[in-house]
mmCIF file of the C-alpha atoms, coordinates in Angstrom:
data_MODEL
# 
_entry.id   MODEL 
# 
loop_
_atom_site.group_PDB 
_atom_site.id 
_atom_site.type_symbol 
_atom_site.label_atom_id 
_atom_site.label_alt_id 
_atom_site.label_comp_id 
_atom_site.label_asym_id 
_atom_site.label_entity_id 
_atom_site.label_seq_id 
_atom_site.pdbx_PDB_ins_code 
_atom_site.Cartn_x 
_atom_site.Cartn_y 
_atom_site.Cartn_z 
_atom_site.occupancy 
_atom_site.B_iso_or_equiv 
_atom_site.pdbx_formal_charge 
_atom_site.auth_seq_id 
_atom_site.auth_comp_id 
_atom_site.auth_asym_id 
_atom_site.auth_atom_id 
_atom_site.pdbx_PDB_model_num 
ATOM 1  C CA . UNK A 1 1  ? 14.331  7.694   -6.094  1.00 0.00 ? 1  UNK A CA 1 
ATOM 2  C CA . UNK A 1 2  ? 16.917  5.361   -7.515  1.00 0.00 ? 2  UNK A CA 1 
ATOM 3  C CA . UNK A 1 3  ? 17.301  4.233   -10.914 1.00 0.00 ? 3  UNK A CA 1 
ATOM 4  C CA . UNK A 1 4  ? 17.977  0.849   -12.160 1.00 0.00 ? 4  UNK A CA 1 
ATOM 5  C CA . UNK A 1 5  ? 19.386  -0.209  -15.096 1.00 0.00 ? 5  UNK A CA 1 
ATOM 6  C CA . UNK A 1 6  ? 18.169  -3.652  -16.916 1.00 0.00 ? 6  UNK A CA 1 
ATOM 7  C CA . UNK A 1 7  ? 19.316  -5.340  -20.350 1.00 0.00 ? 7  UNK A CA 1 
ATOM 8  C CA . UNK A 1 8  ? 16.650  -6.742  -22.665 1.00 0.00 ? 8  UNK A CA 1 
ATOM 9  C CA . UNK A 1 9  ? 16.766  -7.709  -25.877 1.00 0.00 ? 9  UNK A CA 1 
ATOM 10 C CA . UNK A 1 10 ? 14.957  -5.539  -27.956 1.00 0.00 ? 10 UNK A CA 1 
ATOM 11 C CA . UNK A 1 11 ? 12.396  -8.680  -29.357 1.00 0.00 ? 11 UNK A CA 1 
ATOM 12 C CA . UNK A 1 12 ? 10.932  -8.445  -26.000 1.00 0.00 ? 12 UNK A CA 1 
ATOM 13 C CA . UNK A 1 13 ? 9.220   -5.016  -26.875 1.00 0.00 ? 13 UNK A CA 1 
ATOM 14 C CA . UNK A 1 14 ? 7.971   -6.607  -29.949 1.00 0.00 ? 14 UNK A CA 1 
ATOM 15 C CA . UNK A 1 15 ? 6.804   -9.725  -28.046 1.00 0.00 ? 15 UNK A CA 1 
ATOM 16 C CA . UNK A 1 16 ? 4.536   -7.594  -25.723 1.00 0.00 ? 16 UNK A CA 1 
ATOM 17 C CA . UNK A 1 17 ? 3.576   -4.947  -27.966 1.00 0.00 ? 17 UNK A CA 1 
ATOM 18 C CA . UNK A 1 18 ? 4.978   -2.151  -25.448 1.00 0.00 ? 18 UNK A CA 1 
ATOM 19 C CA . UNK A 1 19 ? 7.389   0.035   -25.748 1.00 0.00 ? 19 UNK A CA 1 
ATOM 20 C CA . UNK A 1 20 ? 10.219  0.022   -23.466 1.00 0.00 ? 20 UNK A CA 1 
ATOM 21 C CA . UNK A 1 21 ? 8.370   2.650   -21.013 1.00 0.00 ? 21 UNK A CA 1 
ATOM 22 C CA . UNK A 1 22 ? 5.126   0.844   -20.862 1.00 0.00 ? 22 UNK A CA 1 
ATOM 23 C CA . UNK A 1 23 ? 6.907   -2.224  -20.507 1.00 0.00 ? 23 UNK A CA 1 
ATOM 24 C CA . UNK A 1 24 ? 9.100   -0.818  -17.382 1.00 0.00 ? 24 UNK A CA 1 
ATOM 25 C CA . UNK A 1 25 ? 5.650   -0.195  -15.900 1.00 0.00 ? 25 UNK A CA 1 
ATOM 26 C CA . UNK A 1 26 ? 4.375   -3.372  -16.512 1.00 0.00 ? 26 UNK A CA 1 
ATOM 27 C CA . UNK A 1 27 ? 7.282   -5.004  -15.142 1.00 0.00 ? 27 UNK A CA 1 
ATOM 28 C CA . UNK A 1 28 ? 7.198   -2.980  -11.569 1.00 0.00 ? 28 UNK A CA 1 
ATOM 29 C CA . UNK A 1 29 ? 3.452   -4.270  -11.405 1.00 0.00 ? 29 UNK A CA 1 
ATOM 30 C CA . UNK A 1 30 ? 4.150   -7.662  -11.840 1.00 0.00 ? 30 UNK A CA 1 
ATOM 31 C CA . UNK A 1 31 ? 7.185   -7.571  -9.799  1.00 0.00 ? 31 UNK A CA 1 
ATOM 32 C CA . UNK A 1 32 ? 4.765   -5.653  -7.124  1.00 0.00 ? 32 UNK A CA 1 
ATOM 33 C CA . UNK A 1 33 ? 1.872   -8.481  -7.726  1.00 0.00 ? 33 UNK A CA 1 
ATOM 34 C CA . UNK A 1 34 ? 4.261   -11.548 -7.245  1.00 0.00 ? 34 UNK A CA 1 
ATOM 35 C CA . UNK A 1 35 ? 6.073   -9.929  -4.355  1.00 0.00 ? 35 UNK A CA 1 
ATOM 36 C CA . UNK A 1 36 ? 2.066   -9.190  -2.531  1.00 0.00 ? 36 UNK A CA 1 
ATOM 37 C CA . UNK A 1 37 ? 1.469   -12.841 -3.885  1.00 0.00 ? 37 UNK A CA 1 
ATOM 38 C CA . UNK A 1 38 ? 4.348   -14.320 -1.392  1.00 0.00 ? 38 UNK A CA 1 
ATOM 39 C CA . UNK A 1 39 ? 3.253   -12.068 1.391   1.00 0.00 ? 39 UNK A CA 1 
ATOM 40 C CA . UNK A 1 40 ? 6.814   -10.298 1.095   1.00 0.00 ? 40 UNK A CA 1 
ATOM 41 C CA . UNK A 1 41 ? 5.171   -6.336  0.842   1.00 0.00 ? 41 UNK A CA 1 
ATOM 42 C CA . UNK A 1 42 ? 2.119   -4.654  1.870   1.00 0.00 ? 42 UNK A CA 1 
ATOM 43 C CA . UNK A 1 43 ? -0.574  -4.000  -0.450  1.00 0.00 ? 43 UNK A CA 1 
ATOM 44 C CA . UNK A 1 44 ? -0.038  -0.470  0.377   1.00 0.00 ? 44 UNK A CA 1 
ATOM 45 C CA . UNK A 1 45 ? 3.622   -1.228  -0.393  1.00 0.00 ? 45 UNK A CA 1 
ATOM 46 C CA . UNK A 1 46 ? 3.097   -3.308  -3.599  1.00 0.00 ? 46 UNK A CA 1 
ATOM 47 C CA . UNK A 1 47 ? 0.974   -0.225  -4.794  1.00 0.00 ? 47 UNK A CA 1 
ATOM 48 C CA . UNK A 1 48 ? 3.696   2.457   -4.340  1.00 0.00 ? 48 UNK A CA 1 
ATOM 49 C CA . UNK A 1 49 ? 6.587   -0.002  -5.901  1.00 0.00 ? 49 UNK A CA 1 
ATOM 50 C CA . UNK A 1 50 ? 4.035   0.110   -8.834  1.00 0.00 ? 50 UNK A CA 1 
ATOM 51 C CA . UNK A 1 51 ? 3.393   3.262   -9.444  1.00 0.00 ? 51 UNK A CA 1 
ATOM 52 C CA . UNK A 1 52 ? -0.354  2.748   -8.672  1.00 0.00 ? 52 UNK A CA 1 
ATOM 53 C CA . UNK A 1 53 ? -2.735  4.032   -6.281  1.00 0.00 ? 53 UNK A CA 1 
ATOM 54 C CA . UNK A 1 54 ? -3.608  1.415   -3.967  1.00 0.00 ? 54 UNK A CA 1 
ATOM 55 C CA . UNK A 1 55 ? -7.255  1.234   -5.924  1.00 0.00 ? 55 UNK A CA 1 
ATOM 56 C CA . UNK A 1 56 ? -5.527  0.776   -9.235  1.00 0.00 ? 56 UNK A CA 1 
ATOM 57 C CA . UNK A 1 57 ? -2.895  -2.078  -7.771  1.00 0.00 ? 57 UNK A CA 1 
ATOM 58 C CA . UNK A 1 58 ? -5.903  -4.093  -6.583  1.00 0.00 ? 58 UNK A CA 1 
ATOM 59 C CA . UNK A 1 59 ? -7.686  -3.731  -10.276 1.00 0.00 ? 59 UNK A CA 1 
ATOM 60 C CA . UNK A 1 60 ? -4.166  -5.194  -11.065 1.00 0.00 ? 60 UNK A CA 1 
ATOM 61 C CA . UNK A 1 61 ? -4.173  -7.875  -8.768  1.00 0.00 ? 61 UNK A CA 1 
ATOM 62 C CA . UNK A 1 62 ? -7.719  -9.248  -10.138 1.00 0.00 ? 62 UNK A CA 1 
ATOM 63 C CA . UNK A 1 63 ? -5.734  -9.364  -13.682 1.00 0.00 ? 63 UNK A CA 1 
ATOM 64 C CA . UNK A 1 64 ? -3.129  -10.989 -12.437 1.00 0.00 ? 64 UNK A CA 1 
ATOM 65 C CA . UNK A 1 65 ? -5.635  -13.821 -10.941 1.00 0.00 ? 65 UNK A CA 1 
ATOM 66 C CA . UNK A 1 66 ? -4.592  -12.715 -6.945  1.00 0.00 ? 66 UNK A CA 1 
ATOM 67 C CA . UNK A 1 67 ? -6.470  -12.127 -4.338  1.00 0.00 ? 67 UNK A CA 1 
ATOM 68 C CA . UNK A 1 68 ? -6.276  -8.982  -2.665  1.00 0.00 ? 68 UNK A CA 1 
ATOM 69 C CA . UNK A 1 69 ? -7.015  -10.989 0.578   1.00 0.00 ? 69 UNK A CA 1 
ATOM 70 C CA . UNK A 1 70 ? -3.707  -12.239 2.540   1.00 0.00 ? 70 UNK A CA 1 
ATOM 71 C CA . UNK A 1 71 ? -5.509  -14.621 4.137   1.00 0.00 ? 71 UNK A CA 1 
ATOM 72 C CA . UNK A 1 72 ? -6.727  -18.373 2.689   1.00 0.00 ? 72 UNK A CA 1 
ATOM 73 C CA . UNK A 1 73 ? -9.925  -19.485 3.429   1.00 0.00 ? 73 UNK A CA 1 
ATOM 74 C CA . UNK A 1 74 ? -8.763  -21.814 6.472   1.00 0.00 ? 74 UNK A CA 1 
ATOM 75 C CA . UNK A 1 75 ? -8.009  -18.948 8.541   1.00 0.00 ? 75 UNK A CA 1 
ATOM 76 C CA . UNK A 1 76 ? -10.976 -16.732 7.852   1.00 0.00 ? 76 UNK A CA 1 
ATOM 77 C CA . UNK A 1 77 ? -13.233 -19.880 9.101   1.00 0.00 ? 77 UNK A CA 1 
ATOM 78 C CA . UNK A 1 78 ? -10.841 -20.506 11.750  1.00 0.00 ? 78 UNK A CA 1 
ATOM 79 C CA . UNK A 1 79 ? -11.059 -16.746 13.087  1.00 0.00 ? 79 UNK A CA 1 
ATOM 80 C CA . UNK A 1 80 ? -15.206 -16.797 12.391  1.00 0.00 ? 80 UNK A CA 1 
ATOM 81 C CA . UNK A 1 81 ? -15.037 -20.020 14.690  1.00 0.00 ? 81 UNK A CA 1 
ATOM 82 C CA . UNK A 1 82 ? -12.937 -18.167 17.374  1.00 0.00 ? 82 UNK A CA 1 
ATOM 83 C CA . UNK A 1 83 ? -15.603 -15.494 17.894  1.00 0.00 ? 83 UNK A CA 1 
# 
């Protein structure tokens, strides 16, 4: 696994109540969420650059406000109309 190194202040630990740990994790889910968001990753994908099981990153995605669903409402009706 590689290891990156990132500069914060330190008032950003304060500002979310985490310590630099949690807020590491919290950072690779967001990252994770946005990156599903923009249909760049897999959900499967998204889940292991979290750290989650693939369960846990969709719980994530609802508190994030994202659909676990890559597809908008126009195409599901547009494949239901196909059949």
């Amino acid at each position: 696994m590689t290891q990156l190194t990132l500069e914060m202040p330190e008032e950003v630990f304060a500002t979310f109540r985490k310590s630099p740990q949690e807020f590491t994790h919290e950072l690779c889910i967001a990252a994770a969420v946005k990156w599903y968001e923009l249909e760049i990753v897999s959900q499967g994908r998204a889940a292991e650059i979290a750290g989650l099981t693939r369960a846990d990153f969709i719980t994530a995605l609802g508190k994030y406000q994202v659909s676990p669903f890559q597809y908008s409402a126009e195409e599901v009706l547009e494949e239901m109309d196909d059949d």
